[in-house]
MIMISE-689583 format. One record per residue (C-alpha): residue in one letter; residue number from 1; x, y, z. Coordinates in steps of 0.2 Angstrom, whole numbers. Example, Ala and Ser with C-alpha at 12.3 -4.5 7.8 and 13.67 -1.06 7.14 Angstrom:
// residues 2
<rec><r>a</r><k>1</k><x>62</x><y>-22</y><z>39</z></rec>
<rec><r>s</r><k>2</k><x>68</x><y>-5</y><z>36</z></rec>
***
This chain:
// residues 117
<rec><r>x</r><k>1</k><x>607</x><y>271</y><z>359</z></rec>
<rec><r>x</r><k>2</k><x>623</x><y>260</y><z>358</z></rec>
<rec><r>x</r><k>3</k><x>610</x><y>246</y><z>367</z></rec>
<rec><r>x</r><k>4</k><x>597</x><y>247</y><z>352</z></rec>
<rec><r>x</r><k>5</k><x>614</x><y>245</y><z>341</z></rec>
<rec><r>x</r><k>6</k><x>620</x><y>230</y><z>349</z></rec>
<rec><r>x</r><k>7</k><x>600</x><y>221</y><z>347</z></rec>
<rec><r>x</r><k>8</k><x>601</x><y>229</y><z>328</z></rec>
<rec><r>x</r><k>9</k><x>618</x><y>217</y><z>326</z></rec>
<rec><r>x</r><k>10</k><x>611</x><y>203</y><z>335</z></rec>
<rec><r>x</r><k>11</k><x>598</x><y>201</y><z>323</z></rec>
<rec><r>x</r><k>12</k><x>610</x><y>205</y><z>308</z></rec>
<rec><r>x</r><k>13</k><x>620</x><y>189</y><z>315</z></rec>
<rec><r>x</r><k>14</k><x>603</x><y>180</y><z>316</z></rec>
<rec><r>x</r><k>15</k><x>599</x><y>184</y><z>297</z></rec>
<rec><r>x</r><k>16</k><x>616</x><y>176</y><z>294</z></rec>
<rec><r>x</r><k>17</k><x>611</x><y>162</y><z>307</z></rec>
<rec><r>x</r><k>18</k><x>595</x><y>158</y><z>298</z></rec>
<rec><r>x</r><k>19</k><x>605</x><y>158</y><z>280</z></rec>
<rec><r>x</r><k>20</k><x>620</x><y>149</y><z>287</z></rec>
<rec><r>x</r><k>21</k><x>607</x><y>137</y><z>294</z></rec>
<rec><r>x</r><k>22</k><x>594</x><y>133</y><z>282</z></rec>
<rec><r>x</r><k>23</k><x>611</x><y>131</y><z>270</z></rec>
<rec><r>x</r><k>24</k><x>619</x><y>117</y><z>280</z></rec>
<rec><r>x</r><k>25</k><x>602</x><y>108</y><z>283</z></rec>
<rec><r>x</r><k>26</k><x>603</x><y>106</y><z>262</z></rec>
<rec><r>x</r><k>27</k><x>620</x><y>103</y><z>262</z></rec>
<rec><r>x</r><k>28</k><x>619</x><y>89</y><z>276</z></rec>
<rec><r>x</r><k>29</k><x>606</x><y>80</y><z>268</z></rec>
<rec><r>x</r><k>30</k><x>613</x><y>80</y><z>251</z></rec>
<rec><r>x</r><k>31</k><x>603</x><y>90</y><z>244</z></rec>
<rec><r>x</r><k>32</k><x>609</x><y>105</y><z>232</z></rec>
<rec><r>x</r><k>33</k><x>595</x><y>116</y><z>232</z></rec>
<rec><r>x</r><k>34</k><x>592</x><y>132</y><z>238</z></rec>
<rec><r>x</r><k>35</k><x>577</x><y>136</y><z>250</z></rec>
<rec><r>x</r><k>36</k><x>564</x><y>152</y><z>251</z></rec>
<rec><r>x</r><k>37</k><x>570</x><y>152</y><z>269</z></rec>
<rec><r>x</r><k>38</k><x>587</x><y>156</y><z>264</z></rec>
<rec><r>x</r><k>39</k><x>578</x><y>172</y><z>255</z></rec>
<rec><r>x</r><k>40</k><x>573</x><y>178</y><z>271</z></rec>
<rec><r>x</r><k>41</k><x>590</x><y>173</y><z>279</z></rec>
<rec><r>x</r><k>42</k><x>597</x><y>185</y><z>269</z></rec>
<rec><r>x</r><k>43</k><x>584</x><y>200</y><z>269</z></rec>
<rec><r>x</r><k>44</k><x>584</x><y>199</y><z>287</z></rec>
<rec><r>x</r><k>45</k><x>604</x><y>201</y><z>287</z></rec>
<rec><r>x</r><k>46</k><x>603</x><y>214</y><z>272</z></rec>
<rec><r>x</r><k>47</k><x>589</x><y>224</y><z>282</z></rec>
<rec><r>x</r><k>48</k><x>600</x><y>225</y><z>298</z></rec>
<rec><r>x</r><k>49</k><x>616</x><y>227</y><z>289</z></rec>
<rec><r>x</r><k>50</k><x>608</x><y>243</y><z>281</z></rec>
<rec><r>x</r><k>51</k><x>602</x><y>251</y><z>300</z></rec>
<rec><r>x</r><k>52</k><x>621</x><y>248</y><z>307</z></rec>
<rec><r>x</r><k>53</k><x>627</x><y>256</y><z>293</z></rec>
<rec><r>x</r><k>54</k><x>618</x><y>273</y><z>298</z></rec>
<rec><r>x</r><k>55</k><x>625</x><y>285</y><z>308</z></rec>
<rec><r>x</r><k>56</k><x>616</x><y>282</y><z>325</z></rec>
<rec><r>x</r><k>57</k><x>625</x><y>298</y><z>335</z></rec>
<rec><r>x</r><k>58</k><x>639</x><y>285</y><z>339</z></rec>
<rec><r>x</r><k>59</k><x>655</x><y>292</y><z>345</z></rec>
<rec><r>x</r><k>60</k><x>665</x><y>282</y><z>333</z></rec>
<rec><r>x</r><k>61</k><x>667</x><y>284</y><z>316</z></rec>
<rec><r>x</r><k>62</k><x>661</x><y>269</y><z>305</z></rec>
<rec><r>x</r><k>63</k><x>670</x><y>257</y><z>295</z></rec>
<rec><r>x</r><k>64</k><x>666</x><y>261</y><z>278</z></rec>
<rec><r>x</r><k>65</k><x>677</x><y>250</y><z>270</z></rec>
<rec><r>x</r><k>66</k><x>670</x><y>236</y><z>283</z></rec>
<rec><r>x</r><k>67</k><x>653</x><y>242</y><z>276</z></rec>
<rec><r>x</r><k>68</k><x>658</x><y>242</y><z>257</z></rec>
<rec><r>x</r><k>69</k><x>665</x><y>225</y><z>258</z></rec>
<rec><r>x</r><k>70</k><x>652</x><y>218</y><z>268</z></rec>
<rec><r>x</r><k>71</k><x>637</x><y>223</y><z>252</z></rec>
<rec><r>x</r><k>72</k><x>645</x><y>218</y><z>240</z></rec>
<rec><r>x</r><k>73</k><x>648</x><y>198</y><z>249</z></rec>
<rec><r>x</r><k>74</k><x>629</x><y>203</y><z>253</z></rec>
<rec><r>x</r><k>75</k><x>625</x><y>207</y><z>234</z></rec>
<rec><r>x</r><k>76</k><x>636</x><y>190</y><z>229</z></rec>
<rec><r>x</r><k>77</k><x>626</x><y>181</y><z>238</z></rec>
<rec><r>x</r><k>78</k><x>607</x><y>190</y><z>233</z></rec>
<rec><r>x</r><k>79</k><x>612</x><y>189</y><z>216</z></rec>
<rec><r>x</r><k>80</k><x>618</x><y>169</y><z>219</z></rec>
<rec><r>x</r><k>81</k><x>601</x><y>166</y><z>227</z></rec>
<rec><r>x</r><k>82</k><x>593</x><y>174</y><z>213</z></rec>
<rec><r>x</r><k>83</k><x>601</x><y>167</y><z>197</z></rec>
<rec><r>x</r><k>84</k><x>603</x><y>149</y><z>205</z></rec>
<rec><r>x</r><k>85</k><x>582</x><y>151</y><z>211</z></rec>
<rec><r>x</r><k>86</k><x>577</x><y>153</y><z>193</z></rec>
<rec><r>x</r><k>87</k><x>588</x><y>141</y><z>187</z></rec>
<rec><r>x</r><k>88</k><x>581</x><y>128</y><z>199</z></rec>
<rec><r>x</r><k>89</k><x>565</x><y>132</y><z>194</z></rec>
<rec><r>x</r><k>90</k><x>570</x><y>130</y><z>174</z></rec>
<rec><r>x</r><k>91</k><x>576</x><y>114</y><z>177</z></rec>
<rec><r>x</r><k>92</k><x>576</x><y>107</y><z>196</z></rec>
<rec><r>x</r><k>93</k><x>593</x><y>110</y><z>202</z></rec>
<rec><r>x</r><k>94</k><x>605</x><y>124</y><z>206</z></rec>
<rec><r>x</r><k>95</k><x>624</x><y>121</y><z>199</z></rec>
<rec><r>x</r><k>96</k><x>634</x><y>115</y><z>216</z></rec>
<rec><r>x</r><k>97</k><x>647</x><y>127</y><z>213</z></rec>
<rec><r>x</r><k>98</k><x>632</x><y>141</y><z>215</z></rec>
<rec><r>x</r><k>99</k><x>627</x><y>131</y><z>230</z></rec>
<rec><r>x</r><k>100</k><x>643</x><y>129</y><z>238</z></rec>
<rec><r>x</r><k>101</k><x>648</x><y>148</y><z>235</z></rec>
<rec><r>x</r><k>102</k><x>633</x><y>155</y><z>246</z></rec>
<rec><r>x</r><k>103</k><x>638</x><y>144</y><z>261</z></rec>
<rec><r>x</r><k>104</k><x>656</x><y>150</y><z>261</z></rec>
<rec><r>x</r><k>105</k><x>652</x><y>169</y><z>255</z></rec>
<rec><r>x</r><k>106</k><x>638</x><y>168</y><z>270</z></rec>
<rec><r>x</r><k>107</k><x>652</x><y>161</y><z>281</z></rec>
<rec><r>x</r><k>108</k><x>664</x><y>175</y><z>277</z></rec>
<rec><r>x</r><k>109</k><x>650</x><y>187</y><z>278</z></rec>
<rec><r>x</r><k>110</k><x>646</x><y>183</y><z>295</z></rec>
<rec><r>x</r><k>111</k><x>666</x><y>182</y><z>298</z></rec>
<rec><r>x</r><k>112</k><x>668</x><y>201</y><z>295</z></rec>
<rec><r>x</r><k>113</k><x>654</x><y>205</y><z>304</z></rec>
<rec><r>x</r><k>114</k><x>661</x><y>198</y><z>322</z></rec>
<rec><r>x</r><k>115</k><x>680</x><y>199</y><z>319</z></rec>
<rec><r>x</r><k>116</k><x>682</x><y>216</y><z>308</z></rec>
<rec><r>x</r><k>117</k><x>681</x><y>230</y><z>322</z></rec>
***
């Protein structure tokens, strides 16, 4: 069981890879915008996050605070992707501060998940 957890987090980190990524590739060429592949960046992190929060029969209790914190940088970020989305669809551009915001939030994110035990 403990196995199956460890490929559950490894995908959660590759949700975040895949956010993180497609994030930098707009932010190295310049380009503040967000991407549908940073929509499934995140849903595959949010997905993942959600099966390590259950109770898998582990012999450890979980980090609930961990967890707590953890959504709600995850919601930030959703609602960020959401709001800046329909804005760059109003008008063709997402504000940078919007932009900026995801990459550090998804950095942090990603953060807690490998350094907070």
């Amino acid at each position: 069981m403990e196995t199956l957890r460890d490929i559950v987090l490894y995908i959660h980190l590759i949700g975040f890879a895949v956010l993180f990524g497609s994030w930098l590739v707009e932010a190295v060429a310049r380009r503040i915008r967000f991407t549908p592949l940073m929509t499934v960046g995140l849903t595959i992190a949010a997905v993942a996050g959600f099966a390590l929060a259950a109770p898998w029969g582990i012999d450890h209790e979980l980090n609930y605070v961990k967890i707590t914190t953890k959504l709600v940088v995850l919601l930030i970020i959703g609602a960020l992707l959401g709001i800046g989305g329909g804005r760059q669809k109003r008008t063709g551009s997402v504000p940078p501060a919007m932009f900026w915001a995801v990459g550090v939030l998804t950095l942090l994110n990603a953060g807690l998940a490998v350094i907070w035990r």
